[in-house]
Backbone as XML, in Angstrom:
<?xml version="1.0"?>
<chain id="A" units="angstrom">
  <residue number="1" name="UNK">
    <atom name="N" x="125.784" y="78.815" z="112.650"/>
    <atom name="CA" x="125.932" y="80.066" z="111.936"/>
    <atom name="C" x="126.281" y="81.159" z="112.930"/>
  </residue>
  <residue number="2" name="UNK">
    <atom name="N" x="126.815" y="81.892" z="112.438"/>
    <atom name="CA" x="127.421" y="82.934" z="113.292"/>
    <atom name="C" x="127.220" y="84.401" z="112.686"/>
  </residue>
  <residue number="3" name="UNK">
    <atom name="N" x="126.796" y="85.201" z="112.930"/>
    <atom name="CA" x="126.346" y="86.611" z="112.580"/>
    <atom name="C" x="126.502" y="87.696" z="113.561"/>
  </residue>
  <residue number="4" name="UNK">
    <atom name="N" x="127.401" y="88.715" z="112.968"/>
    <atom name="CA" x="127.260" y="89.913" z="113.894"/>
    <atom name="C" x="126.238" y="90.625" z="113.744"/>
  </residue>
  <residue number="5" name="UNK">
    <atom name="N" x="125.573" y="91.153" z="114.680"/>
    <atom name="CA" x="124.483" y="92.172" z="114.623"/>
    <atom name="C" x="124.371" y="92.889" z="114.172"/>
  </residue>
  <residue number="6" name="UNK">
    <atom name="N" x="125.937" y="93.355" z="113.787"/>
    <atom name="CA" x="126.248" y="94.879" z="112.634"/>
    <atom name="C" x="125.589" y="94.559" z="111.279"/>
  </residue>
  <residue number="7" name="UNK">
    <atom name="N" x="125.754" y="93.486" z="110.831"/>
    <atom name="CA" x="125.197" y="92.909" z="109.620"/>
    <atom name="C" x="123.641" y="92.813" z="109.178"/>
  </residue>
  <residue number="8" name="UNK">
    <atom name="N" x="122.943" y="92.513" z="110.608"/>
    <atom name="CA" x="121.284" y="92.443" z="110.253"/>
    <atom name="C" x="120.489" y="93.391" z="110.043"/>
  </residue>
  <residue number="9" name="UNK">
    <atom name="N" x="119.781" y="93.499" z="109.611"/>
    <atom name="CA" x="118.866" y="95.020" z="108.846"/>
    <atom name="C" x="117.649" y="95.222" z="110.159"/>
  </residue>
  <residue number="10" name="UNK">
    <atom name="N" x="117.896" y="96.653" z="110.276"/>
    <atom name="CA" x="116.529" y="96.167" z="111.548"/>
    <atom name="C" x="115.159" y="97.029" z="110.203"/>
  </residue>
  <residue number="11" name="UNK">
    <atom name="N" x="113.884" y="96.024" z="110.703"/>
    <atom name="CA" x="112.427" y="96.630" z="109.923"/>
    <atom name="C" x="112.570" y="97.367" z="110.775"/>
  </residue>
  <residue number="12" name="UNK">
    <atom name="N" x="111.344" y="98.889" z="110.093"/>
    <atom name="CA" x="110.548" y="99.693" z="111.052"/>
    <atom name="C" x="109.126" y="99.375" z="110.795"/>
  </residue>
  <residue number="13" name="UNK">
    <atom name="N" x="108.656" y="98.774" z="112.203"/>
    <atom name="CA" x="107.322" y="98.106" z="112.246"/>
    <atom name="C" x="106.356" y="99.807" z="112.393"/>
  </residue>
  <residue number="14" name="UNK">
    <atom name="N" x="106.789" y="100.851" z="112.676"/>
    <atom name="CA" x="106.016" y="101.830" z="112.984"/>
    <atom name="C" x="107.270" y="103.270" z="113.521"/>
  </residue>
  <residue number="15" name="UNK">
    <atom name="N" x="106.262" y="104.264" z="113.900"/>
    <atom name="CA" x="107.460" y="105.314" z="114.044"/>
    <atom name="C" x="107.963" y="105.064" z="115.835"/>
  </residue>
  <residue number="16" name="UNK">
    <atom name="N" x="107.962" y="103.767" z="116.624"/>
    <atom name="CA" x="108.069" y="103.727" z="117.561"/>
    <atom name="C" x="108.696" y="102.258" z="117.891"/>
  </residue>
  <residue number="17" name="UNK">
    <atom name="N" x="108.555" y="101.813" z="117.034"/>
    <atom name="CA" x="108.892" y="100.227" z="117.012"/>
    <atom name="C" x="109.628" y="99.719" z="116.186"/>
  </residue>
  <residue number="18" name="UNK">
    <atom name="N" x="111.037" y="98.814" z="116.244"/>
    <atom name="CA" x="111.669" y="98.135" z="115.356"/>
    <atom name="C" x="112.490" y="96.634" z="115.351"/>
  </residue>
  <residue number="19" name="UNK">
    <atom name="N" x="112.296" y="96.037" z="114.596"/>
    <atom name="CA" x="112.623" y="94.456" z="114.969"/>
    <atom name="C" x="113.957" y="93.878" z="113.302"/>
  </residue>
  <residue number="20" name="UNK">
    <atom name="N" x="114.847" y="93.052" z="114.191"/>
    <atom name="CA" x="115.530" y="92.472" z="113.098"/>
    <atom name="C" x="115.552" y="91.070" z="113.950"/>
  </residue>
  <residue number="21" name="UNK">
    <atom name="N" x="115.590" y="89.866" z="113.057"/>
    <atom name="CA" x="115.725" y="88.580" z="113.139"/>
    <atom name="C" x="117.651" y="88.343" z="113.202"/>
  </residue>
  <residue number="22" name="UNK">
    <atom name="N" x="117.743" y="88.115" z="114.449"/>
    <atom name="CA" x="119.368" y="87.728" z="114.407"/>
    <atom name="C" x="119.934" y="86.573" z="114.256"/>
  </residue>
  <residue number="23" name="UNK">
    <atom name="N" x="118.758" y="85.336" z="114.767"/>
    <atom name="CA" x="119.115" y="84.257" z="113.813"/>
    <atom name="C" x="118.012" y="83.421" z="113.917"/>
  </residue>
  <residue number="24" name="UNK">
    <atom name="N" x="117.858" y="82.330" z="113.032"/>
    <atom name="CA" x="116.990" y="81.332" z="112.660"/>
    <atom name="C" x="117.199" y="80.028" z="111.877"/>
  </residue>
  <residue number="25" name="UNK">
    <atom name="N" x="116.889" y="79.204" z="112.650"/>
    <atom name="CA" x="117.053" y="77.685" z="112.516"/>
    <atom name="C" x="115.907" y="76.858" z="112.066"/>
  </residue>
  <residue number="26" name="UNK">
    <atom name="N" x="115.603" y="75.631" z="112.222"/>
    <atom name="CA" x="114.415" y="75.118" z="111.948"/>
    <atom name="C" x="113.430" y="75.527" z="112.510"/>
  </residue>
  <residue number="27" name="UNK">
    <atom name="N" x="113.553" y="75.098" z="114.234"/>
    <atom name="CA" x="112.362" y="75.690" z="114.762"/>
    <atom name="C" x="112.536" y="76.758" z="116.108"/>
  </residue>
  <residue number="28" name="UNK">
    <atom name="N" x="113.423" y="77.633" z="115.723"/>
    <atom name="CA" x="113.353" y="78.289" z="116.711"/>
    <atom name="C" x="113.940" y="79.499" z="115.807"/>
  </residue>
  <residue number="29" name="UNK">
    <atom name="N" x="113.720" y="80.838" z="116.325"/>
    <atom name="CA" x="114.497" y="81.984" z="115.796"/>
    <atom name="C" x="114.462" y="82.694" z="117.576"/>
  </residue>
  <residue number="30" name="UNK">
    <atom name="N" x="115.638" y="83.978" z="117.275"/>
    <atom name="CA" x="115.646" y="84.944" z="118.151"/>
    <atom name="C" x="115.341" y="85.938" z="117.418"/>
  </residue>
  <residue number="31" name="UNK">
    <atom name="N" x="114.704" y="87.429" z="117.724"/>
    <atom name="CA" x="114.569" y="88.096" z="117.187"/>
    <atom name="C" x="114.766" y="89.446" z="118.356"/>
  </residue>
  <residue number="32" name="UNK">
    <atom name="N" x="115.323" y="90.491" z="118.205"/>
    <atom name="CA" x="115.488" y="91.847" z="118.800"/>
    <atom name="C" x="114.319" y="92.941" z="117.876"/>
  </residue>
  <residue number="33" name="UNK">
    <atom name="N" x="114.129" y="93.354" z="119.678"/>
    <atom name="CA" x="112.930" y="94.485" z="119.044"/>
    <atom name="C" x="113.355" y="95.858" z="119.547"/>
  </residue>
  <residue number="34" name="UNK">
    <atom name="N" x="112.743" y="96.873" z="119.148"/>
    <atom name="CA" x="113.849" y="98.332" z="119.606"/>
    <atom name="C" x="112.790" y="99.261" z="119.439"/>
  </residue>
  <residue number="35" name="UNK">
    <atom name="N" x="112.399" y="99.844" z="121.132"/>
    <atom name="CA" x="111.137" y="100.541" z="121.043"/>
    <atom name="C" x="111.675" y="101.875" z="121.512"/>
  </residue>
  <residue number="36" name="UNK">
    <atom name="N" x="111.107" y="103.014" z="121.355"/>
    <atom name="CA" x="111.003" y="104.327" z="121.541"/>
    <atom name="C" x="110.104" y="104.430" z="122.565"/>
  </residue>
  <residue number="37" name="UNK">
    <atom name="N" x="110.317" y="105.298" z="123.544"/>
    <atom name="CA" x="109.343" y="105.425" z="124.660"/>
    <atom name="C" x="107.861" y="105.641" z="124.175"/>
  </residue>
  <residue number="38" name="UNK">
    <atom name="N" x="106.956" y="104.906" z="124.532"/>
    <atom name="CA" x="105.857" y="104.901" z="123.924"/>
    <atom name="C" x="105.114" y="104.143" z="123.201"/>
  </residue>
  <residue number="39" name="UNK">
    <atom name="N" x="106.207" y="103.363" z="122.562"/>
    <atom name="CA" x="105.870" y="102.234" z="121.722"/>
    <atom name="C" x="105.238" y="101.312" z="122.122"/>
  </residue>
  <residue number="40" name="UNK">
    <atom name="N" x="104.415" y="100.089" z="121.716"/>
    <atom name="CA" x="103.325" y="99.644" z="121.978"/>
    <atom name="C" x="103.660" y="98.219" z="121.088"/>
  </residue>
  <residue number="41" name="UNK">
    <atom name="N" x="103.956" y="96.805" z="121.678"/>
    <atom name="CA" x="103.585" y="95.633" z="121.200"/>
    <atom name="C" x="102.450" y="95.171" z="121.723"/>
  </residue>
  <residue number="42" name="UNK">
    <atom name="N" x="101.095" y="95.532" z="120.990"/>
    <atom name="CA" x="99.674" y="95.444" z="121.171"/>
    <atom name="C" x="99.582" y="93.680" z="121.682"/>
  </residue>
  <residue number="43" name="UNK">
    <atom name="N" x="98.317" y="93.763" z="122.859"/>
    <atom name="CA" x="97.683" y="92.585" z="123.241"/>
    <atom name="C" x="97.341" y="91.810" z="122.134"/>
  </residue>
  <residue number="44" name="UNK">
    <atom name="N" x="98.019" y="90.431" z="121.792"/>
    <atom name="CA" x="98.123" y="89.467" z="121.203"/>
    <atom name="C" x="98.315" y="87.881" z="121.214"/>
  </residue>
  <residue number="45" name="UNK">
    <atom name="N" x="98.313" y="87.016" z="121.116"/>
    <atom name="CA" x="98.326" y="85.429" z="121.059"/>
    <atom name="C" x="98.758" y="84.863" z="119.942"/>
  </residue>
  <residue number="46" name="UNK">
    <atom name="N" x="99.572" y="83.534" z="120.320"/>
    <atom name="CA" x="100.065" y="82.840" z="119.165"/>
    <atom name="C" x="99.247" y="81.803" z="118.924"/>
  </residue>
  <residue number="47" name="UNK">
    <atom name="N" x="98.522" y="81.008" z="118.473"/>
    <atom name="CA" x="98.346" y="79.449" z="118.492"/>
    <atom name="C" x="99.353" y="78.367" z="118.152"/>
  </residue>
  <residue number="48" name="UNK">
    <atom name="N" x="100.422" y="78.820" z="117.345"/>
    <atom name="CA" x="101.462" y="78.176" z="117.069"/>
    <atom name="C" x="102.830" y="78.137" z="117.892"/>
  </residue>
  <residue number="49" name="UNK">
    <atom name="N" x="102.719" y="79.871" z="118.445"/>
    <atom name="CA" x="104.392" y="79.952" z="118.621"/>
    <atom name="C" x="104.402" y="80.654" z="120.335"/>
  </residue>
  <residue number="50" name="UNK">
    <atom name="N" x="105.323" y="79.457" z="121.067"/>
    <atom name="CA" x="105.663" y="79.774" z="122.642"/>
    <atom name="C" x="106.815" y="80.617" z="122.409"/>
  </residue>
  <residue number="51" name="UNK">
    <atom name="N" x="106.747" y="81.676" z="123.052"/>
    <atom name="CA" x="107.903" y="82.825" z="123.509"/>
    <atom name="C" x="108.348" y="83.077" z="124.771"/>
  </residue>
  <residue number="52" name="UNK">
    <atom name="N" x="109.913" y="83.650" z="124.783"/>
    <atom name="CA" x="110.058" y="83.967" z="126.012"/>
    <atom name="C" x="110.945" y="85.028" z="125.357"/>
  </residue>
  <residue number="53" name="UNK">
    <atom name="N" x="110.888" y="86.724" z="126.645"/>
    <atom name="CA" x="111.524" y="87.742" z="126.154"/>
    <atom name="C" x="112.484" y="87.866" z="126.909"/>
  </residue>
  <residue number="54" name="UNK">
    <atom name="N" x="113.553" y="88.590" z="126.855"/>
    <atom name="CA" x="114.581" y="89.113" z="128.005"/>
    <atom name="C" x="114.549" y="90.718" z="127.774"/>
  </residue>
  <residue number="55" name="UNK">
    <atom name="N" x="114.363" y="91.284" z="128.451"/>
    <atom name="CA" x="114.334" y="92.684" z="128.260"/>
    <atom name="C" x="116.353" y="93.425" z="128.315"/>
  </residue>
  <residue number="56" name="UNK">
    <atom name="N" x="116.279" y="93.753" z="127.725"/>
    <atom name="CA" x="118.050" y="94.470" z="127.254"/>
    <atom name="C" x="118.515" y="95.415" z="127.722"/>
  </residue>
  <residue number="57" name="UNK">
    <atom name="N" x="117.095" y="96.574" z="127.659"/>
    <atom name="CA" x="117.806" y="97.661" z="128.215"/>
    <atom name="C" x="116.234" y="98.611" z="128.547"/>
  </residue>
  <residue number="58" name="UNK">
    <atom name="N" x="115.934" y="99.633" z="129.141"/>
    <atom name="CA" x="114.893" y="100.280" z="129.366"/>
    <atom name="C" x="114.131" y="99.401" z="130.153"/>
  </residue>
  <residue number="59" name="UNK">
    <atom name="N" x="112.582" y="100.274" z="130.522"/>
    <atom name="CA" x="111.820" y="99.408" z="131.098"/>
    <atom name="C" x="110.354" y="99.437" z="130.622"/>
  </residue>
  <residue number="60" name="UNK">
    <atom name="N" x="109.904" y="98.329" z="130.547"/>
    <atom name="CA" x="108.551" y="97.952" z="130.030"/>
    <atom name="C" x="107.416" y="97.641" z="130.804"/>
  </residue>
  <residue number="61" name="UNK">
    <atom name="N" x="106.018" y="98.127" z="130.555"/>
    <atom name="CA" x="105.204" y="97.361" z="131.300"/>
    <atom name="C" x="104.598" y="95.925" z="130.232"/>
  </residue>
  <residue number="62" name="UNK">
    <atom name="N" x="104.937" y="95.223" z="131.139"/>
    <atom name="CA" x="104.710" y="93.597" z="130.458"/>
    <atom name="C" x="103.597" y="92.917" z="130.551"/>
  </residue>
  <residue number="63" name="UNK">
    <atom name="N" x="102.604" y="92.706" z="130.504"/>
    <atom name="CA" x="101.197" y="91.702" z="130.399"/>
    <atom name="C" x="101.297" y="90.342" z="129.736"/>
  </residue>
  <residue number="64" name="UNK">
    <atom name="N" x="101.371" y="89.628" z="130.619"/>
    <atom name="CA" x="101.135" y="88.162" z="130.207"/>
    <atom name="C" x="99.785" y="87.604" z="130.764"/>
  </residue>
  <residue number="65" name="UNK">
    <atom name="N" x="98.652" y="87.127" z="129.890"/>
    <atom name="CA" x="97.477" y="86.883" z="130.682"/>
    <atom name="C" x="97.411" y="87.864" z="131.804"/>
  </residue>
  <residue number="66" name="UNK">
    <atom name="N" x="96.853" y="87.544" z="133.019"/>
    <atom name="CA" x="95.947" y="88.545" z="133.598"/>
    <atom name="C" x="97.272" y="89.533" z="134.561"/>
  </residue>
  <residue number="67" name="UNK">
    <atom name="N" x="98.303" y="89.001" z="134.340"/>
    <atom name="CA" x="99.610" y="89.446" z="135.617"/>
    <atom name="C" x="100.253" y="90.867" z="134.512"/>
  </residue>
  <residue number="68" name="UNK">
    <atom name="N" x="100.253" y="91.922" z="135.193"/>
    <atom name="CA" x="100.612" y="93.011" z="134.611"/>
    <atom name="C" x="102.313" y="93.474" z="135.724"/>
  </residue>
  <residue number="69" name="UNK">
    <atom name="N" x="103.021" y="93.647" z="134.710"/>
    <atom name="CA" x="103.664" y="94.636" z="135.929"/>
    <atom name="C" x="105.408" y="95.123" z="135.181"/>
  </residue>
  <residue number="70" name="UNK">
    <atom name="N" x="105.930" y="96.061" z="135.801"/>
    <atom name="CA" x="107.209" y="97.022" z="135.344"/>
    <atom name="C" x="108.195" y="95.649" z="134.914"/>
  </residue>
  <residue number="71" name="UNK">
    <atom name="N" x="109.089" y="95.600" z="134.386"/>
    <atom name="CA" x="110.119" y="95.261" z="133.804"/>
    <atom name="C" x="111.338" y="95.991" z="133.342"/>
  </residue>
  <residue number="72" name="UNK">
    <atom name="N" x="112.836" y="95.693" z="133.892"/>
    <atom name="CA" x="113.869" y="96.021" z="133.648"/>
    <atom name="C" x="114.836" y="95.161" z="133.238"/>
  </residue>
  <residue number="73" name="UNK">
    <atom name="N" x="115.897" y="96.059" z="132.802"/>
    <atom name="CA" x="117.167" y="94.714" z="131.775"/>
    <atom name="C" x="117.065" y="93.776" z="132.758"/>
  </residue>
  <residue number="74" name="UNK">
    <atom name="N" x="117.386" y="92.326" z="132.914"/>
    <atom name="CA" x="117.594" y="91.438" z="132.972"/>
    <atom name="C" x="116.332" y="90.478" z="133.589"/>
  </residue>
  <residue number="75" name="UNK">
    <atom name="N" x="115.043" y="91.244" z="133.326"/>
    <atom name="CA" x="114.034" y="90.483" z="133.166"/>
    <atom name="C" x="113.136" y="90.048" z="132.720"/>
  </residue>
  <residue number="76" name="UNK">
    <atom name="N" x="112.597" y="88.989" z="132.525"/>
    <atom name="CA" x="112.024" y="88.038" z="131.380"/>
    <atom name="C" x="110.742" y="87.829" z="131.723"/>
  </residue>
  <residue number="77" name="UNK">
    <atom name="N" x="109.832" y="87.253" z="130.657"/>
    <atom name="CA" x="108.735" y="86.602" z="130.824"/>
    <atom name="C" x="108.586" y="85.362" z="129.367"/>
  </residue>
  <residue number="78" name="UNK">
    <atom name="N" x="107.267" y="84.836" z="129.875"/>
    <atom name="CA" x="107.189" y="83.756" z="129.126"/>
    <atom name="C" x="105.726" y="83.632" z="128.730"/>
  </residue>
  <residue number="79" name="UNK">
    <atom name="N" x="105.359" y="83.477" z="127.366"/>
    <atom name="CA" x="104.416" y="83.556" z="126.649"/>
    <atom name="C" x="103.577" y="81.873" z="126.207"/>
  </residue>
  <residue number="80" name="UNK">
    <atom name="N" x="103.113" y="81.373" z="126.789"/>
    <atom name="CA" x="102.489" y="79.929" z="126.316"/>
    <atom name="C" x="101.058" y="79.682" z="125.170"/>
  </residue>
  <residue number="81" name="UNK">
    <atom name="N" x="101.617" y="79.000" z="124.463"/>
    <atom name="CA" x="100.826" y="78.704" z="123.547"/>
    <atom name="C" x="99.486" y="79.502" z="123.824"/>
  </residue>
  <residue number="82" name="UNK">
    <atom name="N" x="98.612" y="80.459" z="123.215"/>
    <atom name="CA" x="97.342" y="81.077" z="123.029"/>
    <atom name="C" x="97.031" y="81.949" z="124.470"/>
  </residue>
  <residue number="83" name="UNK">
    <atom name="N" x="98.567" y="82.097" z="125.152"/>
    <atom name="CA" x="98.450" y="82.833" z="125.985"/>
    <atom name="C" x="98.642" y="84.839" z="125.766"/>
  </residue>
  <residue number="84" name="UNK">
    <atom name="N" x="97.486" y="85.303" z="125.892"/>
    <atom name="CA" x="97.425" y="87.058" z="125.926"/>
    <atom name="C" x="98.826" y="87.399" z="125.958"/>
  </residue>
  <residue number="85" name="UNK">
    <atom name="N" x="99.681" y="88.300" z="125.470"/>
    <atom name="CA" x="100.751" y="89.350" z="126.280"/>
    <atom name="C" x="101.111" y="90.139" z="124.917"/>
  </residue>
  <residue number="86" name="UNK">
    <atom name="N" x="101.902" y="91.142" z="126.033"/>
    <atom name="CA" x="102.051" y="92.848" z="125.344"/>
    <atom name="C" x="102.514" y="93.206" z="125.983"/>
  </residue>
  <residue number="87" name="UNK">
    <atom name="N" x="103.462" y="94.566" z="125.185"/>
    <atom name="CA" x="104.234" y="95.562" z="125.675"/>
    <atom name="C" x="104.098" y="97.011" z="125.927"/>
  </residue>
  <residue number="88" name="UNK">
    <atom name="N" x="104.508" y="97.693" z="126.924"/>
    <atom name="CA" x="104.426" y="99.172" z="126.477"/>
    <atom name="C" x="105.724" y="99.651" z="126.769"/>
  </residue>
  <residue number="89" name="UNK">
    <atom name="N" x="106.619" y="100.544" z="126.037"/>
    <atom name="CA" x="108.170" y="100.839" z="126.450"/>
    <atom name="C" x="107.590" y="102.480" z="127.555"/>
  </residue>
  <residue number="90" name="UNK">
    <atom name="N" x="108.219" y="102.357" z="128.729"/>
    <atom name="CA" x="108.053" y="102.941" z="129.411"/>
    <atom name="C" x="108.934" y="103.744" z="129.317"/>
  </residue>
  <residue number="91" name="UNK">
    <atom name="N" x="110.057" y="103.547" z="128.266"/>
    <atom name="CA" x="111.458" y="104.434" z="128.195"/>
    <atom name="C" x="111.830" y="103.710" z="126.870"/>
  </residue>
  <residue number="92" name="UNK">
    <atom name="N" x="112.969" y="104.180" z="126.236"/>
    <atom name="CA" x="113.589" y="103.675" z="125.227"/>
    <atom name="C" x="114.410" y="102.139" z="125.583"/>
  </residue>
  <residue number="93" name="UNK">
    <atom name="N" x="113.819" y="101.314" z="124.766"/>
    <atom name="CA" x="114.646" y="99.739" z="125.214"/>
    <atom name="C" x="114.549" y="98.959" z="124.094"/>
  </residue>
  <residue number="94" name="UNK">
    <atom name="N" x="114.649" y="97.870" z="124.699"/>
    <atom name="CA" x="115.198" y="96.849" z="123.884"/>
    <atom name="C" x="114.844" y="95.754" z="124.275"/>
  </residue>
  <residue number="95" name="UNK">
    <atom name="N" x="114.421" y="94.619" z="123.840"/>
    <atom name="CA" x="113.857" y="93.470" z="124.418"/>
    <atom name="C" x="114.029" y="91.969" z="123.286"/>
  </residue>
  <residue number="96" name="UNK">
    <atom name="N" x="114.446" y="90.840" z="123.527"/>
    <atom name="CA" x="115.069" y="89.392" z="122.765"/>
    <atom name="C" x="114.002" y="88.736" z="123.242"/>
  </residue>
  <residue number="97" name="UNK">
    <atom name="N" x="113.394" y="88.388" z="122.019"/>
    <atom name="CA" x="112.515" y="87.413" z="122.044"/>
    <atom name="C" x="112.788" y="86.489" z="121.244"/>
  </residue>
  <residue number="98" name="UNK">
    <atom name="N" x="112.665" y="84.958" z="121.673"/>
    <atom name="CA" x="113.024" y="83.725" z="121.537"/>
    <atom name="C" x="111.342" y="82.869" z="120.861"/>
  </residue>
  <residue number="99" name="UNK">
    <atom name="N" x="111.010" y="82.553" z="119.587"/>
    <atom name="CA" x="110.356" y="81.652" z="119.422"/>
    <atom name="C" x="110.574" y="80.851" z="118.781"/>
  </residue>
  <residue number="100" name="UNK">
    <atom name="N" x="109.627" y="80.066" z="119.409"/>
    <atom name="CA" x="109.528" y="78.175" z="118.740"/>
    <atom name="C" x="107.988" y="77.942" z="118.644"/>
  </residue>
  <residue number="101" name="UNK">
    <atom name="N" x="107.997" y="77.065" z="117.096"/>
    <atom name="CA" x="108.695" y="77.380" z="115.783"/>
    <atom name="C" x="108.937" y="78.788" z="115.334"/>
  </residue>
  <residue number="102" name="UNK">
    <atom name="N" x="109.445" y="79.096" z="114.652"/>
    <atom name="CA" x="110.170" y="80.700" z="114.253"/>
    <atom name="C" x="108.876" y="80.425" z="113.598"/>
  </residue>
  <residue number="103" name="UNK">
    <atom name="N" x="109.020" y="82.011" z="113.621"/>
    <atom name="CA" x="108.109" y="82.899" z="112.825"/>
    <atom name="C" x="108.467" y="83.083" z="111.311"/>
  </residue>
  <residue number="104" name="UNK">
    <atom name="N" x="108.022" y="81.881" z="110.450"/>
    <atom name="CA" x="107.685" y="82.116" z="109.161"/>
    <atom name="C" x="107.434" y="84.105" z="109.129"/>
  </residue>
  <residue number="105" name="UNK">
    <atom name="N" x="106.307" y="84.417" z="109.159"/>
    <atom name="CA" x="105.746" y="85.751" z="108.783"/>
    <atom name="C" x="106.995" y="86.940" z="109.023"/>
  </residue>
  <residue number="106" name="UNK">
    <atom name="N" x="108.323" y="86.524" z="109.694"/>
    <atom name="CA" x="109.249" y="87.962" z="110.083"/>
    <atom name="C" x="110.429" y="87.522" z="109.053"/>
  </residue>
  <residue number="107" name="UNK">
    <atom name="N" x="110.545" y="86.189" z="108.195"/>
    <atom name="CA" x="111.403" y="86.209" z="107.529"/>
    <atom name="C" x="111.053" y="86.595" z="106.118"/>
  </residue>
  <residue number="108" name="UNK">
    <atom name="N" x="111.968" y="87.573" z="105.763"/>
    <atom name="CA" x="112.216" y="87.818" z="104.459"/>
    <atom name="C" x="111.357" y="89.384" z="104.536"/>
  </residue>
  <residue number="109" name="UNK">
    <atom name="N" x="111.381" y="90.226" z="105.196"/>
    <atom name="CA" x="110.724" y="91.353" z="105.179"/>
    <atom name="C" x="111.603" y="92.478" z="105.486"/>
  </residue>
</chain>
């Protein structure tokens, strides 16, 4: 499947935060998130779903389990099964996150 980005609807998760699903397969989706300086993807865990982000544009402070630290475009981290992590946009950005299995709960909203 092939989709331009112009086409996908982005949610507003909050007045600082926003996410659209750009594509999704059986068990994997990508999804883009779009934060406002300030914005906050709160300390959280999956039991189901391993992630990895690429950051796009701006810079973030990133927490994965106990390792904290700055993030800019073209760098990533990786989230393991029931492992802690979170965001804070330190500036206006953008960040692609990759999970497996997709996230049932972001489709259709």
């Amino acid at each position: 499947m092939i989709t331009p980005a112009s086409t996908v609807p982005w949610q507003q998760l909050d007045d600082k935060v926003a996410r659209r699903v750009l594509q999704s397969g059986d068990t994997l989706m990508l999804v883009e998130f779009s934060f406002a300086a300030g914005g906050i993807g709160a300390l959280h865990s999956h039991a189901e779903h391993e992630q990895v982000g690429l950051i796009t544009s701006g810079r973030f402070e990133v927490t994965v389990g106990n390792d904290t630290r700055v993030l800019g475009p073209g760098d990533s981290y990786h989230a393991a099964l029931n492992q802690p992590h979170g965001v804070r946009a330190l500036e206006d950005g953008t960040i692609i996150d990759a999970f497996t299995p997709l996230r049932a709960d972001f489709l259709g909203n």
